[in-house]
DSSP file (Angstrom, degrees, kcal/mol; ACC not computed):
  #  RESIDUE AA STRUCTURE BP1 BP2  ACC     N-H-->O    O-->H-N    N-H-->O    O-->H-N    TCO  KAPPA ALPHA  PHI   PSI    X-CA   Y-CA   Z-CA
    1    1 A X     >        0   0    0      0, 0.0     4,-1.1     0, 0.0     5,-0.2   0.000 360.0 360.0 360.0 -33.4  -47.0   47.6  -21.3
    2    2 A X  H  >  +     0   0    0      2,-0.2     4,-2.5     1,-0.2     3,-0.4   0.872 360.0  59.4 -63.3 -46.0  -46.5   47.2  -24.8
    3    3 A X  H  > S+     0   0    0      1,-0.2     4,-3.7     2,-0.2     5,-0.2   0.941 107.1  44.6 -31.2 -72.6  -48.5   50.4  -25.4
    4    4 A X  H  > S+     0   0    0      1,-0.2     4,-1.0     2,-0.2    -1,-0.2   0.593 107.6  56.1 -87.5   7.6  -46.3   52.4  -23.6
    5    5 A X  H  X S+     0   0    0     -4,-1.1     4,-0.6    -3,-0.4    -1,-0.2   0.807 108.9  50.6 -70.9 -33.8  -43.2   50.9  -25.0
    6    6 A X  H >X S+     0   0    0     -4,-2.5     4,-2.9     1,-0.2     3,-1.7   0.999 115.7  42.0 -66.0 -64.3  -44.6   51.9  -28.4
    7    7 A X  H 3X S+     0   0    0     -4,-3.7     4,-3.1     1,-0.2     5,-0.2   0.873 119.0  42.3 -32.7 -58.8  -45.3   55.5  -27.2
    8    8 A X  H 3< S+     0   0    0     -4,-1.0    -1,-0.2    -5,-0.2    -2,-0.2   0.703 105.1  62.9 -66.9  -8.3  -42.1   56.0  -25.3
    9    9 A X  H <X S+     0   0    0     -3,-1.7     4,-1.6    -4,-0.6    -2,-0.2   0.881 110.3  41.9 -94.5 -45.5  -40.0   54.3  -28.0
   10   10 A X  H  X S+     0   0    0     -4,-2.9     4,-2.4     2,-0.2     5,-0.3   0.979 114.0  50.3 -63.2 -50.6  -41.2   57.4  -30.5
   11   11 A X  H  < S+     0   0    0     -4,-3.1     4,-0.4     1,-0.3    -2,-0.2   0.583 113.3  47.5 -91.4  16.8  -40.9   60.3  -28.0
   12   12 A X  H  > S+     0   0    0     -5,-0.2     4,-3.5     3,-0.1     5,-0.4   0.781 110.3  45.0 -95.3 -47.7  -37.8   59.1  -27.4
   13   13 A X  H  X S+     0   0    0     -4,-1.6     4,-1.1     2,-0.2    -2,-0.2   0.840 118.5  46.5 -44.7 -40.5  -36.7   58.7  -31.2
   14   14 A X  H  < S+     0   0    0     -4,-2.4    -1,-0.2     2,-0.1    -3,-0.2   0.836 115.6  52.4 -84.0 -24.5  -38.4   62.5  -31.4
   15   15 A X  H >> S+     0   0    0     -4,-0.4     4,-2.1    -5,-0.3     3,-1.1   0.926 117.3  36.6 -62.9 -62.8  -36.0   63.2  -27.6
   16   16 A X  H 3X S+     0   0    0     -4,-3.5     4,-2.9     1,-0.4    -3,-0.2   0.944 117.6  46.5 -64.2 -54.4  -32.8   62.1  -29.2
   17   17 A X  H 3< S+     0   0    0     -4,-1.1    -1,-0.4    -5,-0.4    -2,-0.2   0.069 112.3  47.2 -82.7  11.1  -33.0   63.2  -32.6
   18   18 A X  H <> S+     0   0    0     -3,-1.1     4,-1.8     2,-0.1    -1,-0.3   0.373 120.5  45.5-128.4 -35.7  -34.2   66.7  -31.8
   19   19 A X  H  < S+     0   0    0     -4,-2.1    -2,-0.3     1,-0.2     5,-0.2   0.933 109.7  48.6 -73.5 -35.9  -31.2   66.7  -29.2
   20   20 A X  T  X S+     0   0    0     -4,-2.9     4,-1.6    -5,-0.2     3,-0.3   0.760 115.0  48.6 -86.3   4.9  -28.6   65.3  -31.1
   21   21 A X  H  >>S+     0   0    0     -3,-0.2     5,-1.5     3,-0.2     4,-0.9   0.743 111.3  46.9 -84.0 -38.1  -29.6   67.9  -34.0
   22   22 A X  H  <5S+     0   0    0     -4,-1.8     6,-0.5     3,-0.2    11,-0.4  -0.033 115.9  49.5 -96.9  35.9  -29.7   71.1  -31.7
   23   23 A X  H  45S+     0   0    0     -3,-0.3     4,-0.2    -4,-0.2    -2,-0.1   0.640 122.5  31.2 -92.4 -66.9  -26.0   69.8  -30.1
   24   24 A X  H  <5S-     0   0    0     -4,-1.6    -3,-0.2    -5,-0.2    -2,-0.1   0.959 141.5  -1.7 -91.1 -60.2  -24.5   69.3  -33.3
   25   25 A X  T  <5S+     0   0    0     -4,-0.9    -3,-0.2     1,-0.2    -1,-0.2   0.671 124.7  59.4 -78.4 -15.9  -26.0   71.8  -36.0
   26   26 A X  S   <S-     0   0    0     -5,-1.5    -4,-0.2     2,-0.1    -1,-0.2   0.606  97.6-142.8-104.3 -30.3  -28.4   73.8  -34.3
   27   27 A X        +     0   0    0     -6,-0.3    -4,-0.1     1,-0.2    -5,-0.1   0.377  44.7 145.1 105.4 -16.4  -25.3   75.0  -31.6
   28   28 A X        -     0   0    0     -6,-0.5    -1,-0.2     1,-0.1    -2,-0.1  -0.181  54.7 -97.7 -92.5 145.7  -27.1   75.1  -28.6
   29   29 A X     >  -     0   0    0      1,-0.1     4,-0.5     4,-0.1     5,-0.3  -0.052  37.4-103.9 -45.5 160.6  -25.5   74.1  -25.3
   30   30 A X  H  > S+     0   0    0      1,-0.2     4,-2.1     3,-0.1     5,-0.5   0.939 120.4  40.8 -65.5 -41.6  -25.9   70.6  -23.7
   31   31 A X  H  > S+     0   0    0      2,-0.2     4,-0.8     3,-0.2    -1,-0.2   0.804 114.6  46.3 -88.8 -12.7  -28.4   71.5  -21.3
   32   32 A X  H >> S+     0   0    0      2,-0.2     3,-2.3     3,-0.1     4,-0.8   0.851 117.3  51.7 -72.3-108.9  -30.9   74.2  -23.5
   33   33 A X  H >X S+     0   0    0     -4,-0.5     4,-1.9     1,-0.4     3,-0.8   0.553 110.9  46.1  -6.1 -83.4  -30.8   71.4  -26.3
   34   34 A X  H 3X S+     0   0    0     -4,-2.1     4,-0.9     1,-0.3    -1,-0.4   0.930 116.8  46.4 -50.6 -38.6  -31.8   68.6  -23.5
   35   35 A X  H <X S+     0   0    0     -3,-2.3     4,-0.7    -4,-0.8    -1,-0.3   0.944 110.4  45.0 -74.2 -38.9  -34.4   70.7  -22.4
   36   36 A X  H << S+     0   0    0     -4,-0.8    -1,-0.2    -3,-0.8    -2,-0.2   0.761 118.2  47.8 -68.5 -26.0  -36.0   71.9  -25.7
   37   37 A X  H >X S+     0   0    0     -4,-1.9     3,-5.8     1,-0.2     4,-1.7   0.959 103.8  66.2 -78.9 -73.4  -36.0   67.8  -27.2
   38   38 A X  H 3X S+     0   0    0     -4,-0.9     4,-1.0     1,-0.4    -1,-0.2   0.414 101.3  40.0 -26.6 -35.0  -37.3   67.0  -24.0
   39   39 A X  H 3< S+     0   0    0     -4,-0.7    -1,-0.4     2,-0.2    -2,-0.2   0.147 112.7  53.7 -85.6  16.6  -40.8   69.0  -24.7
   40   40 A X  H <> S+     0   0    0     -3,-5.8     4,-0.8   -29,-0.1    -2,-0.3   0.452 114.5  46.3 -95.1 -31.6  -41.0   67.7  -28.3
   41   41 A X  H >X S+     0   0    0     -4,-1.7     3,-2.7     1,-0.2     4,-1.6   0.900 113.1  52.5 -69.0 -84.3  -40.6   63.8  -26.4
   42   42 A X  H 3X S+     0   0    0     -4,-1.0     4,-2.0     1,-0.3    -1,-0.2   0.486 107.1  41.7   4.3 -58.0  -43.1   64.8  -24.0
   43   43 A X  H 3> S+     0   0    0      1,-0.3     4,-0.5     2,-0.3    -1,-0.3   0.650 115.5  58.6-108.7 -24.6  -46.3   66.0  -26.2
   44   44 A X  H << S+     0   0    0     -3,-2.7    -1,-0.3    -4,-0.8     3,-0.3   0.898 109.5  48.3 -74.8 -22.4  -45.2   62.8  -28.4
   45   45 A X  H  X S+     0   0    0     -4,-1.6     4,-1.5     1,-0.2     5,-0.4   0.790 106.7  45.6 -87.0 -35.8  -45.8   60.8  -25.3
   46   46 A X  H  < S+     0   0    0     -4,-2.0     4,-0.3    -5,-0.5    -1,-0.2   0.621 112.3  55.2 -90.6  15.3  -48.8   61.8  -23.9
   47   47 A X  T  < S+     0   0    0     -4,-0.5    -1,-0.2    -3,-0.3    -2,-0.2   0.343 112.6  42.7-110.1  -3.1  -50.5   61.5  -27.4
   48   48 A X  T  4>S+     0   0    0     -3,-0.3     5,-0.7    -5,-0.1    -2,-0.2   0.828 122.0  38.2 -94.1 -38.9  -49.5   58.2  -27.8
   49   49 A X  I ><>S+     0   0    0     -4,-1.5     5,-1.8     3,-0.3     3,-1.7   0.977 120.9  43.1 -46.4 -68.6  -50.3   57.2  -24.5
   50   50 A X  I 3 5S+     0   0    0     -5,-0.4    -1,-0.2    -4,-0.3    -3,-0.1   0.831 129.2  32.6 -43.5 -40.1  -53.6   59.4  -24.1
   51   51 A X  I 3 5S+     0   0    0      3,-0.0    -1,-0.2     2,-0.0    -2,-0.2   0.235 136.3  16.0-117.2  39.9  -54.6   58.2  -27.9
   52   52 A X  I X 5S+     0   0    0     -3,-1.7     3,-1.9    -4,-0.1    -3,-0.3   0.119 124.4  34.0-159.9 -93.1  -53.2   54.9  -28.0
   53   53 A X  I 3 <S+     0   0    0     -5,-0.7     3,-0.4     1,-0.3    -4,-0.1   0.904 129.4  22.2 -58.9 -73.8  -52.2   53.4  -25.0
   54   54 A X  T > <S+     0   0    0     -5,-1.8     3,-0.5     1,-0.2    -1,-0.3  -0.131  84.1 120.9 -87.9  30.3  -54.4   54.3  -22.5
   55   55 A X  T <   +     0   0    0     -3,-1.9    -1,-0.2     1,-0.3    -2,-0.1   0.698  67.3  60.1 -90.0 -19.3  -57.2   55.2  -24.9
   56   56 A X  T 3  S+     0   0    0     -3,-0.4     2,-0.5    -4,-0.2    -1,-0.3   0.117  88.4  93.2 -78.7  -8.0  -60.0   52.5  -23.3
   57   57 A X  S <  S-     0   0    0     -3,-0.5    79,-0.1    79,-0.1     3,-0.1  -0.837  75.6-136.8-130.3 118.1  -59.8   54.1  -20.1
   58   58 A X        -     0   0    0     -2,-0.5    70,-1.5    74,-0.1    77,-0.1  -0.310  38.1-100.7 -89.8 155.2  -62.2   56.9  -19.0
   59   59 A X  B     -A  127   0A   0      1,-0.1    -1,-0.1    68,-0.1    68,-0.1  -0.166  12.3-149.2 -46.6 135.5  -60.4   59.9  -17.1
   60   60 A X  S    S-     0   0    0     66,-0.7     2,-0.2    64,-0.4    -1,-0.1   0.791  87.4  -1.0 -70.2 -17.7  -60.4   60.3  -13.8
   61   61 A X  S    S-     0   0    0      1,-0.4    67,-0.1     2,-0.1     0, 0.0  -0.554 103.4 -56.9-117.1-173.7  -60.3   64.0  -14.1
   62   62 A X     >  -     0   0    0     -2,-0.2     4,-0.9     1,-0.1    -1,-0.4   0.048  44.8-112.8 -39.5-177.0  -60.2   66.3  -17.5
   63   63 A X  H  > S+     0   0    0      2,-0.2     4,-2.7     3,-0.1     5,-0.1   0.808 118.7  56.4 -80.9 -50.2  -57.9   66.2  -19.9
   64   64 A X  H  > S+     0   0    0      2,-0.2     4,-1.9     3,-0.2     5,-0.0   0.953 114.5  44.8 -77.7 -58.7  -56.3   69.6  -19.2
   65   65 A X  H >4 S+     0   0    0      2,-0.2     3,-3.8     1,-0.2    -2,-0.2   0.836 116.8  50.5 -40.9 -80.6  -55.7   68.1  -15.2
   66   66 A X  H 3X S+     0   0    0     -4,-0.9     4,-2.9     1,-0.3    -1,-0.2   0.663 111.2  41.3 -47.7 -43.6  -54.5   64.8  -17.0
   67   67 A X  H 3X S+     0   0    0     -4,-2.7     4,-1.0     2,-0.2     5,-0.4   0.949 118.4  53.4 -65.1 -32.4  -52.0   66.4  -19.5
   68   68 A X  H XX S+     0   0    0     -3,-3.8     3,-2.3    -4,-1.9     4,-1.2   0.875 112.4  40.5 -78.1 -99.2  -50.9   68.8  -16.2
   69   69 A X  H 3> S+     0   0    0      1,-0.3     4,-2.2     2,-0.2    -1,-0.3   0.609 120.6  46.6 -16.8 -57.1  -50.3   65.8  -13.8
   70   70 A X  H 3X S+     0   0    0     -4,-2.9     4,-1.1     1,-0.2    -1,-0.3   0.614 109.4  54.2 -68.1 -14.4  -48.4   63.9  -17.1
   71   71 A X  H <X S+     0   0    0     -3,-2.3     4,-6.7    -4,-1.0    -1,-0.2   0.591 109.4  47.7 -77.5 -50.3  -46.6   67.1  -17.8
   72   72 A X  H  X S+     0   0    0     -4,-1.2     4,-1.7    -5,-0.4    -2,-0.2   0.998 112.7  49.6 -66.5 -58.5  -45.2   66.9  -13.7
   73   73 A X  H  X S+     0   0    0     -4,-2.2     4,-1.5     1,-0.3    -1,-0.2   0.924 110.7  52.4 -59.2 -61.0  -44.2   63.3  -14.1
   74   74 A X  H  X S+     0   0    0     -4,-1.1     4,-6.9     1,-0.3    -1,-0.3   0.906 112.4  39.4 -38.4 -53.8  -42.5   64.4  -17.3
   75   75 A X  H  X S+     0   0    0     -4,-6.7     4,-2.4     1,-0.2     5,-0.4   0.915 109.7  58.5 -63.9 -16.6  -40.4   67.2  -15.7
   76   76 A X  H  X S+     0   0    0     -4,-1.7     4,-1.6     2,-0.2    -1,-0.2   0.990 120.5  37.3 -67.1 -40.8  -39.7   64.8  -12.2
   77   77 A X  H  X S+     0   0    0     -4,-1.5     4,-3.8     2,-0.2     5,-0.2   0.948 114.1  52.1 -67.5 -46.8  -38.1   62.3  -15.5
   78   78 A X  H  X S+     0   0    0     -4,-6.9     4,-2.9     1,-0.2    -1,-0.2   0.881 109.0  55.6 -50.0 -42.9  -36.7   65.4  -17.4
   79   79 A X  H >X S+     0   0    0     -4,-2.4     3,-2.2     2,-0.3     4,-1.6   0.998 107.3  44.6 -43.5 -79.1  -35.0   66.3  -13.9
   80   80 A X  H 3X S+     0   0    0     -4,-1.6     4,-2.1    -5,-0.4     5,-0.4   0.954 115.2  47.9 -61.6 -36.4  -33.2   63.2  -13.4
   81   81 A X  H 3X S+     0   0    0     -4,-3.8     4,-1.2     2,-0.2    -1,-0.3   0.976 114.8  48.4 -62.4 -29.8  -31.9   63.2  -17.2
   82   82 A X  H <X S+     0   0    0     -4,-2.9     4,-5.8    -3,-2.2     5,-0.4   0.936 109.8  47.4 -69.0 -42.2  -31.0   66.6  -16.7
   83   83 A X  H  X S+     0   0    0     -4,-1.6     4,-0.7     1,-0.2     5,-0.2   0.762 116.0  49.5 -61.7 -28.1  -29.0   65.9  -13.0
   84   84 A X  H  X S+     0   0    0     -4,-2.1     4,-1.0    -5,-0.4    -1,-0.2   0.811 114.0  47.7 -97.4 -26.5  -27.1   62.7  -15.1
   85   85 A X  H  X S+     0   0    0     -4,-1.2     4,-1.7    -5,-0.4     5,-0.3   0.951 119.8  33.3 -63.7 -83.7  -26.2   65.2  -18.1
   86   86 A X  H  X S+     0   0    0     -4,-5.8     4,-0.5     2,-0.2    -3,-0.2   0.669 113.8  57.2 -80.3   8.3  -24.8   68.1  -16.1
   87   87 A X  H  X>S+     0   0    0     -4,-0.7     5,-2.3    -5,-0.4     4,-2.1   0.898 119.4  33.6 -91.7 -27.3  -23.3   66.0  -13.4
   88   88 A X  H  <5S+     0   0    0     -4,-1.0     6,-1.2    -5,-0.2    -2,-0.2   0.628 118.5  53.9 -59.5 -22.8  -21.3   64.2  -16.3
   89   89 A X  H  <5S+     0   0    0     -4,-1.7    -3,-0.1     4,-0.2     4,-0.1   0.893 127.0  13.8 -89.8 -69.2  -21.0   67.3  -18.4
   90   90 A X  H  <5S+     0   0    0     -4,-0.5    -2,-0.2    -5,-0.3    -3,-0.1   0.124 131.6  40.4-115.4  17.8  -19.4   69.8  -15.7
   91   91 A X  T  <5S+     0   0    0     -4,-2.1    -3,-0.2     3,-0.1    -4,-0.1   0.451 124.7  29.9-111.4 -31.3  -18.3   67.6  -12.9
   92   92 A X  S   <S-     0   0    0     -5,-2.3    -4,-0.1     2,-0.1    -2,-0.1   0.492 101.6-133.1 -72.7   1.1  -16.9   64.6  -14.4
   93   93 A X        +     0   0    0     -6,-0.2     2,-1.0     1,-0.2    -4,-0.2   0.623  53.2 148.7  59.8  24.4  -15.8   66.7  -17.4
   94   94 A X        +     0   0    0     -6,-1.2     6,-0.2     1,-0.1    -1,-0.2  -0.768  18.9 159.6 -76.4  78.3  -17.0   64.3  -19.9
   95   95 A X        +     0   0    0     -2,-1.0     2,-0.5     4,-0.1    -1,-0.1  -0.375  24.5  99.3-105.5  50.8  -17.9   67.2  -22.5
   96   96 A X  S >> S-     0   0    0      1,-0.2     3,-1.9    -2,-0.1     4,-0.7  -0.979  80.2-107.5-121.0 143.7  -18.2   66.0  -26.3
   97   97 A X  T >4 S+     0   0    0     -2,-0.5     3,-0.9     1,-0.3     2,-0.3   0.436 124.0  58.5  -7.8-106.4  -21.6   65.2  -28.1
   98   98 A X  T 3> S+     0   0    0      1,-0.3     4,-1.8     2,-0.2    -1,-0.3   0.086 107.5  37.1   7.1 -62.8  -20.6   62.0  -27.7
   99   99 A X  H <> S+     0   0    0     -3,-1.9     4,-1.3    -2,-0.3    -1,-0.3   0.994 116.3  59.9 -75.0 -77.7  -20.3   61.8  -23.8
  100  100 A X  H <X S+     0   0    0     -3,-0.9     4,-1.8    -4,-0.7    -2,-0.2   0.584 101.7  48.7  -8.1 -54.8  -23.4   64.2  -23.8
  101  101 A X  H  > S+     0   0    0     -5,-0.4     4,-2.7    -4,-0.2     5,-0.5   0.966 114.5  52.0 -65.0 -56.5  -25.9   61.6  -25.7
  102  102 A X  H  X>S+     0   0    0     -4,-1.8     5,-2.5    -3,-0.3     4,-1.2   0.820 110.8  38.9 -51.3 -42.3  -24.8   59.0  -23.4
  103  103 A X  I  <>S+     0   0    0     -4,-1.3     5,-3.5     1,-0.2    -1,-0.2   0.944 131.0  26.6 -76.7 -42.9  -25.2   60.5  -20.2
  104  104 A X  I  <5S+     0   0    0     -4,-1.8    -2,-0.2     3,-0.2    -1,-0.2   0.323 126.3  38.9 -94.5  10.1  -28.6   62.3  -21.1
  105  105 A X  I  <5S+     0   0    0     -4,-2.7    -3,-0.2    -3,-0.1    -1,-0.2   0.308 128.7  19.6-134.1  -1.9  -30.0   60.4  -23.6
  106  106 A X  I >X5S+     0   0    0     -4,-1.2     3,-3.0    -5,-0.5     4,-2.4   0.283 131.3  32.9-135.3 -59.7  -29.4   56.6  -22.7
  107  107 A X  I 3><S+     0   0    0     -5,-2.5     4,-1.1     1,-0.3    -4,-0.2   0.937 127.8  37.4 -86.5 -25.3  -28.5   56.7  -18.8
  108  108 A X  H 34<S+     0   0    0     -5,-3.5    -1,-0.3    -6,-0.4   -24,-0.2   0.385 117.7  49.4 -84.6  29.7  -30.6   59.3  -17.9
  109  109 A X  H X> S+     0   0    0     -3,-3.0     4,-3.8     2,-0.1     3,-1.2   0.599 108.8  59.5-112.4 -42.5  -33.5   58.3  -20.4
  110  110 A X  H 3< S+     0   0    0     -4,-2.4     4,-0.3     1,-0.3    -2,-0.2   0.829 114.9  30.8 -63.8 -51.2  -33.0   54.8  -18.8
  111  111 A X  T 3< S+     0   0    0     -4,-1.1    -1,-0.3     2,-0.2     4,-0.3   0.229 119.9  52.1 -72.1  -3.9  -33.8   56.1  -15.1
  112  112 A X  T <> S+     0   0    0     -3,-1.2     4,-3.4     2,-0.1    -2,-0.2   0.677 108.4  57.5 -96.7 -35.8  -36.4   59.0  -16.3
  113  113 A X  H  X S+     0   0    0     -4,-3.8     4,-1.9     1,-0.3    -2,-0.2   0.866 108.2  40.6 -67.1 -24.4  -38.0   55.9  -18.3
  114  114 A X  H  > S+     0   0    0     -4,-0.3     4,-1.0     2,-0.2    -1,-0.3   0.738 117.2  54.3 -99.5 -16.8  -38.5   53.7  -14.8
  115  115 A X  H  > S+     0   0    0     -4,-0.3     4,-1.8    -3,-0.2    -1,-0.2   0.829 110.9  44.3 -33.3 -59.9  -39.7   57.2  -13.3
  116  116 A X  H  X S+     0   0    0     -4,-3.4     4,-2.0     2,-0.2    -2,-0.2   0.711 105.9  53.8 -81.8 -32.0  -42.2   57.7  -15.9
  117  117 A X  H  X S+     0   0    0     -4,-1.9     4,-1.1     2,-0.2     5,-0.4   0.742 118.5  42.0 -85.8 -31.2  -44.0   54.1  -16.3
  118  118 A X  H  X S+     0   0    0     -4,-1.0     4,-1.2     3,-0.1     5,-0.4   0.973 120.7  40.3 -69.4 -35.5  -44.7   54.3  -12.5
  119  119 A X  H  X>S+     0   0    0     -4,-1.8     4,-3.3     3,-0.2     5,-1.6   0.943 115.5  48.6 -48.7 -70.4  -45.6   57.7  -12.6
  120  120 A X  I  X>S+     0   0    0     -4,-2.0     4,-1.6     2,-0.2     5,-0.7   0.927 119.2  43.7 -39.9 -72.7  -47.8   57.5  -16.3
  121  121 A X  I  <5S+     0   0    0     -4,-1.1    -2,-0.2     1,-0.3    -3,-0.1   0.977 120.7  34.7 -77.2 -72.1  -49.9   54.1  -14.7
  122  122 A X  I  <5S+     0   0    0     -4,-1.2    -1,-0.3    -5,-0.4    -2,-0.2   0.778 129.8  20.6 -73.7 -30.7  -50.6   55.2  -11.3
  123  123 A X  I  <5S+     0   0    0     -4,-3.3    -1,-0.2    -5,-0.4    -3,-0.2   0.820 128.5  27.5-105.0 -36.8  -51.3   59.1  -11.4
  124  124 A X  I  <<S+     0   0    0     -4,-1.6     2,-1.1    -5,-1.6   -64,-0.4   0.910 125.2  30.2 -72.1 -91.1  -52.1   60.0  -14.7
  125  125 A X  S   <S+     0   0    0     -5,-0.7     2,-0.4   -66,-0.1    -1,-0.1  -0.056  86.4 133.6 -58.6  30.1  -53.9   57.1  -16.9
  126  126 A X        -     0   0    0     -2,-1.1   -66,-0.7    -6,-0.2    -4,-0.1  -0.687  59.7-104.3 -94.6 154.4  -55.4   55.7  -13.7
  127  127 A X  B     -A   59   0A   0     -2,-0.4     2,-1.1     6,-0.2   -68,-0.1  -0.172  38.4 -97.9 -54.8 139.5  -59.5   54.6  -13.9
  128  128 A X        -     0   0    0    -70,-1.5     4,-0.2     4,-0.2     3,-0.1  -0.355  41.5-110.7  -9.4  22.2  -61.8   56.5  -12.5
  129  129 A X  S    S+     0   0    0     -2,-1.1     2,-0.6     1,-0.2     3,-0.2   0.846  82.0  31.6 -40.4 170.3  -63.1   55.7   -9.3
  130  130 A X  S >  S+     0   0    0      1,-0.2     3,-0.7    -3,-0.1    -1,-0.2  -0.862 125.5   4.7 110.8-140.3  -66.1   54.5   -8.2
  131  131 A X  T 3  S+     0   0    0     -2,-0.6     3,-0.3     1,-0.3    -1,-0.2   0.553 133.3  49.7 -59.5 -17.9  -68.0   52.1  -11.1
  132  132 A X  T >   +     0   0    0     -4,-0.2     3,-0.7    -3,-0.2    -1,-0.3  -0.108  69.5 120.4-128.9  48.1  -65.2   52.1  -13.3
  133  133 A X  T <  S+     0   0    0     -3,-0.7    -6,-0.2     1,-0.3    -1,-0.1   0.175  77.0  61.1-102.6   2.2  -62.0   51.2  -11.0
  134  134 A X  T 3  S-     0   0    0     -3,-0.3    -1,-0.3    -6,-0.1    -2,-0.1   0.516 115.4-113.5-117.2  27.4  -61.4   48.5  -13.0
  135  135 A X    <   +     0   0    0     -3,-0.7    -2,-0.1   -77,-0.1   -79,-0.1   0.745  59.1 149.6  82.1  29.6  -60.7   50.4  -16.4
  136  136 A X        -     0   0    0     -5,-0.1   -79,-0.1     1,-0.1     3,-0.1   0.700  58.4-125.5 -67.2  -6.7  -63.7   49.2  -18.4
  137  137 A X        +     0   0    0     -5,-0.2    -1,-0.1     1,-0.2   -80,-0.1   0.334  58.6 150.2  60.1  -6.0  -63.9   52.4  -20.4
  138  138 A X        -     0   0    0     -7,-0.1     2,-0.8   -82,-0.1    -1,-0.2   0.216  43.0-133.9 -38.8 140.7  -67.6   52.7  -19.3
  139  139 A X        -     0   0    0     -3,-0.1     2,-0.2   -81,-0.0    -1,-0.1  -0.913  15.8-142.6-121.8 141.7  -68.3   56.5  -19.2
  140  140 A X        -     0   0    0     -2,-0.8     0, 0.0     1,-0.2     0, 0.0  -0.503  24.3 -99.7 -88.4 159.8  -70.0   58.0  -16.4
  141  141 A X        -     0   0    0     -2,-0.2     2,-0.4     2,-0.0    -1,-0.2  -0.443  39.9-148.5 -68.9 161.4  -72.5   60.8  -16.2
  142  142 A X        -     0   0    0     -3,-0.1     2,-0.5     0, 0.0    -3,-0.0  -0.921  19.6-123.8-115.7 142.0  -70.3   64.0  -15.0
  143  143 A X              0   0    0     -2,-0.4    -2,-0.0     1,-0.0     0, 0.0  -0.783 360.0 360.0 -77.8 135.6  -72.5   66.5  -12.8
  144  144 A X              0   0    0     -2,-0.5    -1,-0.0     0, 0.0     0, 0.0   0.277 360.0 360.0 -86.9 360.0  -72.7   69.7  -13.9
């Protein structure tokens, strides 16, 4: 767990700070800004995860599968930060930066985040089956 605190705790530091830069100088609307941070958090999370966290563990599939499946997870988190963002933005009329970081960057980071650690462990970074279901890192022959 510690792993993927480390991991999420930079692509969130790379999420915020790349949002709160294209809000306030970069111009861009709340929801193009959340969406653009949101794939710079992303590709910082599945390289810490993939080369850090979960590096002991051999894939159950490819890599290209694994990032595609960790990529899905992402957007199912990205979703719910985006729904806590614009439903605070444009129905509850909360519209300054201010209001903005909060809704999409601590309470809808905070629900993406409990999204994303079931999501990460069980679909992505899970073992293998078969000889290696308990996550030994043991690498199996692949047939060709």
């Amino acid at each position: 767990m510690l792993g993927f605190a480390l991991a999420g705790t930079a692509a969130y530091a790379a999420d915020l700070g790349l949002f709160i830069w294209l809000r306030g100088p970069g111009g861009l609307g709340p929801l193009t800004a959340k969406a653009l941070s949101f794939l710079a958090g992303c590709t910082v999370a599945y390289a810490g995860n993939a080369l850090g966290t979960y590096r002991g563990r051999t894939p159950a599939v490819g890599r290209a599968r694994e990032y595609g499946v960790f990529f899905a997870v992402n957007i199912a988190g990205a979703l719910v930060q985006l729904l806590c963002l614009g439903f605070s933005h444009y129905v509850l009329g909360y519209a300054s930066a201010r209001a903005d970081v909060v809704s999409g960057a601590v309470v809808g980071m905070a629900l993406a985040t409990l999204l994303r650690f079931w999501g990460t462990r069980t679909l992505v970074f899970r073992a293998a089956t078969g000889g290696d279901a308990a996550g030994s890192g043991r690498v199996r022959a692949r047939r060709g």
